[in-house]
N, C-alpha and C positions, 0 to 999 in steps of 0.2 A: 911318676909321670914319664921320663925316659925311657921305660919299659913300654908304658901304654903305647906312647910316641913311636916307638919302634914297632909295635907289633902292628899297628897302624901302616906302617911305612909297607908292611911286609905282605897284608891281607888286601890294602890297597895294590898291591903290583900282583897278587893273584888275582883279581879281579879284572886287570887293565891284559892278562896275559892270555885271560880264558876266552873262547869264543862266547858264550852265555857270557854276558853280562849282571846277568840275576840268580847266582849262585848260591843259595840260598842257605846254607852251612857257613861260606865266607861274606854271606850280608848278617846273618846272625852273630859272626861272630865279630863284625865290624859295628853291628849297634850295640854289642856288651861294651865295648873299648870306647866308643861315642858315650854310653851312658856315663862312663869312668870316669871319664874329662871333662863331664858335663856338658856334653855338646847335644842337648837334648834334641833339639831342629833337626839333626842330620841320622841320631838315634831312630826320632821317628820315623823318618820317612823310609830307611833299611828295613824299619819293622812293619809298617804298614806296608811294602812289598814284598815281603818276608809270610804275614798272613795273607794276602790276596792269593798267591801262588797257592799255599796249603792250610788253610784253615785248621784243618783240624791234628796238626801236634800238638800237644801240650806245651812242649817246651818253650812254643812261638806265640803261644797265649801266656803262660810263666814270664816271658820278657815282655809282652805288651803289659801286663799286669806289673813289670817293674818298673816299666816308662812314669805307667800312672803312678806310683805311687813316689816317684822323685818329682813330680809335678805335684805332689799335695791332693791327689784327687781320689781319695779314698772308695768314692760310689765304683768307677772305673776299676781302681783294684782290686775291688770286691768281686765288682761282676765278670773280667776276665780269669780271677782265679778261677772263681767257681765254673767257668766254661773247661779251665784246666781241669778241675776234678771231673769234671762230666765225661771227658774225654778219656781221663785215664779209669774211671768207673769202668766206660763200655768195653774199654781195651780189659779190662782185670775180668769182667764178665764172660768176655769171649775165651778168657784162659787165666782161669781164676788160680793159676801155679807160676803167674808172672809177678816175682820178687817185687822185678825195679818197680812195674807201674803199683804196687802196695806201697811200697818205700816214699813213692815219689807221692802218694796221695795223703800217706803221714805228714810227711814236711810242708804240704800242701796247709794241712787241717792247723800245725802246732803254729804256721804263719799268720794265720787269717786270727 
């Protein structure tokens, strides 16, 4: 918890330092450390501006997909995985010699 609480303290004052205020690398990584703590309310809403900005990462539907599933809401986490696979498909399709997005679409499939 101390740790969390620190790293909190730390992504909090990058954010208050930056001209952007919607940094979207340090809101992502402020709703991982929100989910940690269970502070689900403040989780969301870093991640619902987190995808509004850029739909289409994977990684930002991978965390929206984890919101829901610490909320109990299985349909939700079902459906933004699978939008994660869809994304990292078209990305593998486009350059069917990208490791990470094959990797990343396994641990995708062994979670669902």
């Amino acid at each position: 918890l101390f740790r969390s609480d620190e790293s909190l303290k730390i992504v909090n004052q990058q954010l208050k330092d930056l001209a952007d205020k919607e940094n979207i690398n340090l809101l992502s990584s402020r709703a991982q450390i929100m989910l940690s703590l269970k502070n689900f309310d403040s989780a969301k809403k870093d991640i619902d501006l987190i995808v509004d900005k850029d739909s289409t990462n994977y990684n930002y539907r991978k965390l929206l997909a984890q919101y829901y599933y610490t909320q109990g809401n299985k349909r939700l986490y079902f459906f933004h995985n699978q939008e994660a696979l869809r994304l990292l498909q078209k990305r593998y399709t486009n350059n069917n010699e990208d490791i990470e997005a094959l990797f990343e679409i396994a641990t995708i499939y062994s979670s669902l």
